[in-house]
N, C-alpha and C positions, 0 to 999 in steps of 0.2 A: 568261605563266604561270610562276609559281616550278619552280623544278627538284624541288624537295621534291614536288610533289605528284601528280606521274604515278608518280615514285617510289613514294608511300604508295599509289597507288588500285592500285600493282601486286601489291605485297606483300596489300593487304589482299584484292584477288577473286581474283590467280593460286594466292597460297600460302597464303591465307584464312587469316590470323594476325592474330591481337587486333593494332590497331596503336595508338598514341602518336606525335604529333607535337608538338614545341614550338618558339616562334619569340616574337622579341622586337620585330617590327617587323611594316609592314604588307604587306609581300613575302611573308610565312608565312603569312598569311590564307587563301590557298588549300589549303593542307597542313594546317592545323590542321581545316579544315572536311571534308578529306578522311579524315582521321583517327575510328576510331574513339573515343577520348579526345584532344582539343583544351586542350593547358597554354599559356599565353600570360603571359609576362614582361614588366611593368610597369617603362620605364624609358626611355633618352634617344630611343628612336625611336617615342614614341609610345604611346597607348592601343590602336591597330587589333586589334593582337594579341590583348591581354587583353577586348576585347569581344566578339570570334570563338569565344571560346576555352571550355571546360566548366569550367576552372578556372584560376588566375591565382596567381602566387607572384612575390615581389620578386625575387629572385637565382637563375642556374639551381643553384646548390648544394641549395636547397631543395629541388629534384625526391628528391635520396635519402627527405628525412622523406616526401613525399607518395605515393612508390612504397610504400619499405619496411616505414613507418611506420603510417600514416593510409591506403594503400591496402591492404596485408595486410589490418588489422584490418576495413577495413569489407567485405573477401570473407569473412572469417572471420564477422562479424555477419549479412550478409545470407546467408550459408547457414545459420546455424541460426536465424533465424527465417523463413525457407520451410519450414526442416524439421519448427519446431516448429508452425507453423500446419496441415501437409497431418498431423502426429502428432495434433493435439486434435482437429481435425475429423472425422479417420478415428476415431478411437478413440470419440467421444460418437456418429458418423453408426453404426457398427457395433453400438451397442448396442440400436439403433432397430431395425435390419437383424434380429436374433435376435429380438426380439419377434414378428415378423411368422411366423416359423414357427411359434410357440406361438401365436399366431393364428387359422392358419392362412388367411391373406395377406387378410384379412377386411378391411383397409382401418384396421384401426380404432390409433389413433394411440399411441406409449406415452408422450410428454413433452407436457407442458401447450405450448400455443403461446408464452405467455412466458418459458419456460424455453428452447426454443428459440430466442426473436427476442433473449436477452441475454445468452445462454452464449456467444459471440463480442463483443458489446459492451461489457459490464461483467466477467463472472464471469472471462474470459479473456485480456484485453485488458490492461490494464494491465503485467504481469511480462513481459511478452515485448518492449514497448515500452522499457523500461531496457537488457535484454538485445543491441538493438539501439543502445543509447547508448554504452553501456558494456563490454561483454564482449572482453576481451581476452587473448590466451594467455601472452606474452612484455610484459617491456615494452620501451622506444622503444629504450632503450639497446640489450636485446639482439635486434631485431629489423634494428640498422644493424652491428652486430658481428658477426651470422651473416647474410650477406642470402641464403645458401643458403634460407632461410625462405621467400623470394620464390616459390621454384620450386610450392609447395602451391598457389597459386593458379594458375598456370600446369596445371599438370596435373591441375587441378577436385580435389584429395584431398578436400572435403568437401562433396563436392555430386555424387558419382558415382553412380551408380546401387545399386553397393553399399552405400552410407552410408542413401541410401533406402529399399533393401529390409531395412536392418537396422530401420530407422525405422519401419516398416510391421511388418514383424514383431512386434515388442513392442508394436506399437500393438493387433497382432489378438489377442496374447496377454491384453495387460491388458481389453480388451474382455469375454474373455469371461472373465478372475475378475471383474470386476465384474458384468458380467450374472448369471451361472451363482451367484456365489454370494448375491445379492441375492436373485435369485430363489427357490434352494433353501434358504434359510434362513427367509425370510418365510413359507414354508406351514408351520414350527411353530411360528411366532410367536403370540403373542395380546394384544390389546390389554387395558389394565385392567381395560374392561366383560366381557371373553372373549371378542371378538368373531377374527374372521380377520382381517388385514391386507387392503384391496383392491387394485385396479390402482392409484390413484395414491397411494397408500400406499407401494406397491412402487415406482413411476417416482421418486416423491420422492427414498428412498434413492438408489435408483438415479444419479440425478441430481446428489443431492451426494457420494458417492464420486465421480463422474466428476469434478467441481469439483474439489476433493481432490486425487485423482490427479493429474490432467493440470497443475496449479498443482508441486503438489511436484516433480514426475517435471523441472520445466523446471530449477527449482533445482539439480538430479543432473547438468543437462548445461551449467550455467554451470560458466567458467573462475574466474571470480572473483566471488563475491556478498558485495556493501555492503549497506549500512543500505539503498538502498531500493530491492532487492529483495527484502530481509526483508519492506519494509514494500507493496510493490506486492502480493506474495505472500497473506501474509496479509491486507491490505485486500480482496484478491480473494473469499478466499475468506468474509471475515465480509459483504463485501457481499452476497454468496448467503443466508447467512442473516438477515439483516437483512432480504432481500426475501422469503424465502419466511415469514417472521414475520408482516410486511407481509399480504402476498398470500393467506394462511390465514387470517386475520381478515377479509377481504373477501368476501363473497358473492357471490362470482362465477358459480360452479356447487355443486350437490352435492357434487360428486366431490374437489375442491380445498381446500373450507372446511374449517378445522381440523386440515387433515393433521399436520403438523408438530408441534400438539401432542400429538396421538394417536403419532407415530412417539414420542418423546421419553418417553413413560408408561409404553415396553417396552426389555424389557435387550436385545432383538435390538438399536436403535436404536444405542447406546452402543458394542455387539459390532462391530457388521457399520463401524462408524466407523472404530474401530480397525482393526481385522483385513482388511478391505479394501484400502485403499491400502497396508498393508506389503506382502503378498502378493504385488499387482498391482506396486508396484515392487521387487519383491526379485532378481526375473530379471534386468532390466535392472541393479540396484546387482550383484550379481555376475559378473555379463557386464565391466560398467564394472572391477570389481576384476580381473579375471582378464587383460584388454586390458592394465590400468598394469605387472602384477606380468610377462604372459610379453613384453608388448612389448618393442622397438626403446627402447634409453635412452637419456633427454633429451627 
């Protein structure tokens, strides 16, 4: 048995500390597997290593870009799209949540079933997958210049518990100007015959601020947005209305057919489009102002 690896299995269950092993030959086999992240170097002693291993790199020099570099960023990526998955989901599951007491817990549902089974696979999906690609704070240069950087990952800074309950916050916040004001707007609303707005009338709106909202709000929390987050973003959200275009032309139920051009024939429609999403993210864009202006500089 290698000396490296009683070593690593010591470190990682006495002082239970993230570990890294790397090794260029097939004696490191054991340490690399011991390891929680396995780097294995490609070169005169063989493949063993690098087939052991979670990742592979020519020269051990490279380990700075793959620490500092490509491993920063992708702790920086994969915490904000956890954060923004458990944000959308909270924020669209919560608006369902307040119906139910205007209800009164009667069972009876507020978002059509297809609205729910594609607000995760189409209307949402898309901008957070780039964000995942691409999002980055620093770049490579000044990420191997200051490797003090390093340390945010080490001590969880964007994945703490605070980060989340800040997340969650503004999630219950914008829940309920969406709900609250969807709702109390619509009862003096009137459609062009004079009729009242109905329930999926009201879910409709409802449903596309959430789109809206939760699309734009992600754009507030990227470090840097190209061309196709503009264009994931906004595809997101014209997909929603493309489908509920779609989907109101079809006779599915009563309740569903024609909505969208009944919402569209009244100024609430237009109003509550607008006025909605600013609202619901104004907290949060001054929150985000307030953090850059009294923060820590740099």
């Amino acid at each position: 048995m290698n000396s490296g690896e009683p070593v690593t299995r010591l470190v990682k269950k006495g002082a239970r500390r993230i570990t890294l092993s790397i090794g260029d030959g097939a004696n490191d086999v054991g340490m690399i597997h011991a390891a929680h992240v396995g780097v294995g170097i490609s070169g005169m002693e063989g493949m063993q290593s690098v087939m052991a291993s979670d990742f592979a790199i020519a020269q051990f020099r490279f380990l700075t870009d793959l620490l500092l570099v490509h491993g920063r960023w992708s702790y920086l990526r994969v915490c904000k799209v956890v954060s923004y998955f458990f944000y959308k989901n909270l924020t669209f599951t919560l608006t369902q949540f307040y119906f139910t007491f205007q209800t009164g817990f009667s069972g009876q549902r507020f978002y059509d079933d297809w609205f729910q089974t594609l607000y995760n696979v189409i209307f949402t999906s898309l901008p957070v997958i780039f964000v995942g690609l691409l999002d980055k704070d620093v770049s490579a240069f000044l990420s191997k210049k200051y490797p003090e950087l390093y340390r945010e990952g080490i001590k969880n800074t964007f994945f703490r518990f605070r980060v989340l309950g800040i997340v969650a916050f503004f999630s219950v916040y914008q829940s309920i100007v969406v709900y609250n004001f969807v709702i109390s707007s619509s009862s003096e609303s009137l459609t062009s015959s004079g009729k009242m707005l109905g329930q999926w009338d009201v879910s409709t709106m409802a449903f596309t601020c959430v789109v809206i909202t939760v699309n734009l709000r992600l754009l507030m929390t990227c470090n840097i947005i190209t061309k196709w987050h503009q264009l994931s973003v906004g595809g997101s959200i014209l997909a929603w209305f493309l489908f509920i275009f779609v989907y109101s032309l079809c006779f599915t139920y009563k309740g569903i057919f024609y909505t969208i051009f009944v919402l569209m024939s009244t100024f609430y429609f237009y109003l509550t489009l607008v006025l909605v999403p600013i609202t619901a993210l104004l907290g949060e864009f001054l929150y985000q102002g307030m953090t850059l202006l009294l923060g820590p500089p740099g």
